[in-house]
PAZAPA-4460 file (N, C-alpha, C; in steps of 0.05 Angstrom, whole numbers, plus 32768, in hexadecimal, padded with zeros to 4 digits):
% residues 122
    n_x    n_y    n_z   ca_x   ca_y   ca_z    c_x    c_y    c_z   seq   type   mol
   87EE   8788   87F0   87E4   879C   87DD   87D2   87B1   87EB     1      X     A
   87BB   87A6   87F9   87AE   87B7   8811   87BE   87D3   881F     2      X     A
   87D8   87C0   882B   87E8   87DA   883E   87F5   87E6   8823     3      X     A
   87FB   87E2   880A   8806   87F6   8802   87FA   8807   87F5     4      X     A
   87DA   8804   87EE   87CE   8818   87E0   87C7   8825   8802     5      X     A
   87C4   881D   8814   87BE   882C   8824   87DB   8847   882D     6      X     A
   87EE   8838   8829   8808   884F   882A   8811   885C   881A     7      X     A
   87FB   8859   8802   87FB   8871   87E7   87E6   8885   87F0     8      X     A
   87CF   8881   87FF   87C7   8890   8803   87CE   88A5   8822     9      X     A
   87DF   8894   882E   87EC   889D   8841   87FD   88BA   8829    10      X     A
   880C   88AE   881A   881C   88BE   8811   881B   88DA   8801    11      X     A
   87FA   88D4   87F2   87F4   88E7   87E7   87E0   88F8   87FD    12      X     A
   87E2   88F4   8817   87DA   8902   8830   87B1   8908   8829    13      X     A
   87AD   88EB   8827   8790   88E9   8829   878C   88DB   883D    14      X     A
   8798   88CF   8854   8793   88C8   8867   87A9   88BF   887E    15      X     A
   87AC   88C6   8891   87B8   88C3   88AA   87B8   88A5   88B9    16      X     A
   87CE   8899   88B5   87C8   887D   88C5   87C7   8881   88E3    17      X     A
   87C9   8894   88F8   87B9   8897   8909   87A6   88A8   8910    18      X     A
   8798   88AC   88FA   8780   88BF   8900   8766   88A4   8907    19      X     A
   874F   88A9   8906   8743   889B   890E   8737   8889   88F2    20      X     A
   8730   8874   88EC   8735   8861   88D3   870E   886B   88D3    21      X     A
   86FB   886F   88E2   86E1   886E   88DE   86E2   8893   88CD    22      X     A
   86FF   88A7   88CC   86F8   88BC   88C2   8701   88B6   889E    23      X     A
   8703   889D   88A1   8708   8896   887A   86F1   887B   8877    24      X     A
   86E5   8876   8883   86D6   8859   887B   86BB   8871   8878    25      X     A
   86AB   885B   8864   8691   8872   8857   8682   8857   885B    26      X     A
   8689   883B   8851   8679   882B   8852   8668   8819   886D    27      X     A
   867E   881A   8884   8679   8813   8896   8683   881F   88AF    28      X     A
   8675   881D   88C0   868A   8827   88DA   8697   8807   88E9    29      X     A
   86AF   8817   88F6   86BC   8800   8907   86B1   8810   8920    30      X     A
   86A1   87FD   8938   8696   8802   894F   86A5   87EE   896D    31      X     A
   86AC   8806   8979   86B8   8800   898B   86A1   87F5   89A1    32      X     A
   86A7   87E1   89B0   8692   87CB   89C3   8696   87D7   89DF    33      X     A
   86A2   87EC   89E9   86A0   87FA   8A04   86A7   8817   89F5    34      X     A
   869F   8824   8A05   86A6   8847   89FF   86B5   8850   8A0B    35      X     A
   86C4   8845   8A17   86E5   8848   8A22   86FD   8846   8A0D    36      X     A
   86FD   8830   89F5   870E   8828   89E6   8713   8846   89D7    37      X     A
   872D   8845   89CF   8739   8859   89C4   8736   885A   89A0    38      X     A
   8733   8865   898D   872B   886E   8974   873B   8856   8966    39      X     A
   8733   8844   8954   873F   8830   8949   874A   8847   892C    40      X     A
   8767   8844   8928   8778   884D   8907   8781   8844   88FE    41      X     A
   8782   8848   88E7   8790   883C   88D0   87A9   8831   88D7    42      X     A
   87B1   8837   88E9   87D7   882A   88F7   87C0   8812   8900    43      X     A
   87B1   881C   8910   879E   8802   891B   879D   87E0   8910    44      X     A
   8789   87EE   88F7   878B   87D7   88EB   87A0   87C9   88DB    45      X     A
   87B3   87DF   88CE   87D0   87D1   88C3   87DE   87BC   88D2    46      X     A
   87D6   87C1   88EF   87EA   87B1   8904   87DA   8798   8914    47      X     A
   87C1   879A   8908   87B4   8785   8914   87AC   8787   8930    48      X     A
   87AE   87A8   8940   87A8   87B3   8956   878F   87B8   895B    49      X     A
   877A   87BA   8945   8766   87CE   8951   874B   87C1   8959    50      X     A
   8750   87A5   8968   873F   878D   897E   872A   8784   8967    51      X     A
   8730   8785   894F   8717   8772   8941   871E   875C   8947    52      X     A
   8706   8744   8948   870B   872C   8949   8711   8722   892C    53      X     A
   871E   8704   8925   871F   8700   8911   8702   86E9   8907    54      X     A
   86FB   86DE   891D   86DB   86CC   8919   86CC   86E0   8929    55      X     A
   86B2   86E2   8917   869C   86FB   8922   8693   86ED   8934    56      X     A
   8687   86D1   892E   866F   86C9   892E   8677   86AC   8945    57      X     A
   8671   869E   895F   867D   8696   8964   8678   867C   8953    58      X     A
   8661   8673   893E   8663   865D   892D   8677   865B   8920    59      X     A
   868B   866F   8918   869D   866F   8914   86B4   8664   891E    60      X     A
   86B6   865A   8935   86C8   8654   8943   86C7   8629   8939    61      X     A
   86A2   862B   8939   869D   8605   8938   86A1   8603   891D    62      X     A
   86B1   860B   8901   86B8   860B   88ED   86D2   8600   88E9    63      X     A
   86DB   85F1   88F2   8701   85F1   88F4   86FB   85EB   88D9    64      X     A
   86F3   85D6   88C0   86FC   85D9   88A9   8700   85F7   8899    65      X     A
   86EB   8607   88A3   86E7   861D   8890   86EF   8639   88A8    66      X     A
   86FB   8634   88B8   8701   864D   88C6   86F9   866B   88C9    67      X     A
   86EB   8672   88CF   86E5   8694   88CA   86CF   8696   88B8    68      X     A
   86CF   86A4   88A7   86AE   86A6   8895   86B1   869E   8880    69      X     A
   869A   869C   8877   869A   868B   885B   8681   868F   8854    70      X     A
   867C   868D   8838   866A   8694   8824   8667   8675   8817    71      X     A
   863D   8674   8816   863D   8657   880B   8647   865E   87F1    72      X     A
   864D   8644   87DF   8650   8640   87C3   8637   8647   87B9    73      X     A
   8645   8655   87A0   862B   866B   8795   861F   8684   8794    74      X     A
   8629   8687   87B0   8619   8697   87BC   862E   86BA   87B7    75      X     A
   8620   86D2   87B1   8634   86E3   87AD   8645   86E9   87C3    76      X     A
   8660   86F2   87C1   8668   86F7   87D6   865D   8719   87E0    77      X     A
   865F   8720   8804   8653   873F   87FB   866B   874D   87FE    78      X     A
   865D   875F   87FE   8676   8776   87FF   8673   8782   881D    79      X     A
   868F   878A   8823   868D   8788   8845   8679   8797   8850    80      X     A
   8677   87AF   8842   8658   87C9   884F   8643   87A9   884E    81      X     A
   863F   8799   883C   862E   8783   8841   8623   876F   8861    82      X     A
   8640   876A   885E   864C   8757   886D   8654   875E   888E    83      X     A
   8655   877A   888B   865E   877B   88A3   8638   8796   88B6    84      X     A
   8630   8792   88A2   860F   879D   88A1   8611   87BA   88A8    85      X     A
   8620   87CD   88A6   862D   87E9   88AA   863C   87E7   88CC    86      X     A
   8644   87D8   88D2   8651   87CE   88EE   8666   87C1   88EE    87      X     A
   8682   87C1   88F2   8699   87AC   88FE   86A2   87B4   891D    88      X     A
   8697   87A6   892A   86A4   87AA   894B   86BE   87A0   894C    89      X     A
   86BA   87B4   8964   86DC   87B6   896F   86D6   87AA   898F    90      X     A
   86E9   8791   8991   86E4   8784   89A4   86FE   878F   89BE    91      X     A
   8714   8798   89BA   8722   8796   89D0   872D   87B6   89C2    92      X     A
   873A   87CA   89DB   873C   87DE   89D7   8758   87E8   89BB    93      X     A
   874F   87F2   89A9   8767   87F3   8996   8785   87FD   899E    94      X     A
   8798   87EE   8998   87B4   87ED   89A1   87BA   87E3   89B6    95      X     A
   87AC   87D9   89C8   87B1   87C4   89E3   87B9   87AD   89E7    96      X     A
   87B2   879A   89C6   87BF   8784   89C1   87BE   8779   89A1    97      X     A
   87CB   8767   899A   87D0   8762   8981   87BC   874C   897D    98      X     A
   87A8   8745   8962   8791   8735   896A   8793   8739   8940    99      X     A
   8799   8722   8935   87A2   871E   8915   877E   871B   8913   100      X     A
   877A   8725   8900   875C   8732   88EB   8759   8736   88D4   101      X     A
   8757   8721   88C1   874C   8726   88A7   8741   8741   88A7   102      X     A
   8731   8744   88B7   8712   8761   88B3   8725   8779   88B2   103      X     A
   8731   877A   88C0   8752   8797   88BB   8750   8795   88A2   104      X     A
   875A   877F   8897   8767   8789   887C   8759   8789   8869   105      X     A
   8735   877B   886E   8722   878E   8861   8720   87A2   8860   106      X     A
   871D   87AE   8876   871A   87CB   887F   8725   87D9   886F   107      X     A
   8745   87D7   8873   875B   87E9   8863   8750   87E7   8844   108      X     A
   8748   87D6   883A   873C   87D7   881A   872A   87E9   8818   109      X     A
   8715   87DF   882B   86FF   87F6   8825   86FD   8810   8833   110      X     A
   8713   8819   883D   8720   8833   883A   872E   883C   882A   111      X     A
   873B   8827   880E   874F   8832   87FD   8730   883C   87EB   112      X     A
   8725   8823   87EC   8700   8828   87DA   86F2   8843   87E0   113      X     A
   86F0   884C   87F8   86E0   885D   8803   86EF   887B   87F1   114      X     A
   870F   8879   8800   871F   8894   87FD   8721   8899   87E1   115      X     A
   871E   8883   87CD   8723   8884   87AC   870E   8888   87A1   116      X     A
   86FA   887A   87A3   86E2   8876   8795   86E3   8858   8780   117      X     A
   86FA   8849   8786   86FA   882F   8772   86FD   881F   8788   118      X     A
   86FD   87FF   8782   8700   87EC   878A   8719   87EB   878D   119      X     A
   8722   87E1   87AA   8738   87D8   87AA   8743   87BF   878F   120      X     A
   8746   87BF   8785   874A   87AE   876F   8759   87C1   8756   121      X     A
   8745   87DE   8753   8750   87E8   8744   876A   8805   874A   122      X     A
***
């Protein structure tokens, strides 16, 4: 559902899947970890190219029941500008290798969020 509201707005030409994805994100920037790496886009993240990791944190890794992040019980979940504290790094240079990432296909939401003004939801 992500890639296809994102290829409606492809379609109604509000955004370019290779233009650069930080010239439609309002909530957060995606930050590249050397200043050599090339502009992470929207092709980027559709394809799972643009070097996010999928565990941030390496406690993440000593989790095998719960894999990747998680929110205690109870507790609200945040919203990614939250979660990701106005920052998602970019670990390996975008399009150099294929590296599968939940955080992409956040991203792509809160770019459908940013470009609309609603929640991806609506």
């Amino acid at each position: 559902m992500t890639a296809v509201a994102i290829m409606q707005l492809r379609d109604r030409g509000l955004i370019d899947l290779d233009g650069p994805a930080n010239t439609y994100l309002r909530s957060y920037r995606l930050g590249p970890e050397r200043g050599d790496f090339r502009p992470a886009t929207v092709r980027h993240l559709l394809t799972h190219t643009t070097g996010i990791r999928e565990v941030r944190r390496p406690s993440g890794l000593l989790r095998l029941r719960d894999l990747g992040e998680t929110v205690p019980l109870g507790m609200p979940v945040p919203t990614p500008a939250e979660y990701y504290q106005g920052h998602l790094p970019i670990h390996a240079d975008p399009g150099a290798r294929f590296m599968y990432t939940n955080h992409g296909f956040v991203t792509l939401g809160q770019i459908v969020a940013d470009m609309t003004g609603l929640p991806l939801d609506r």
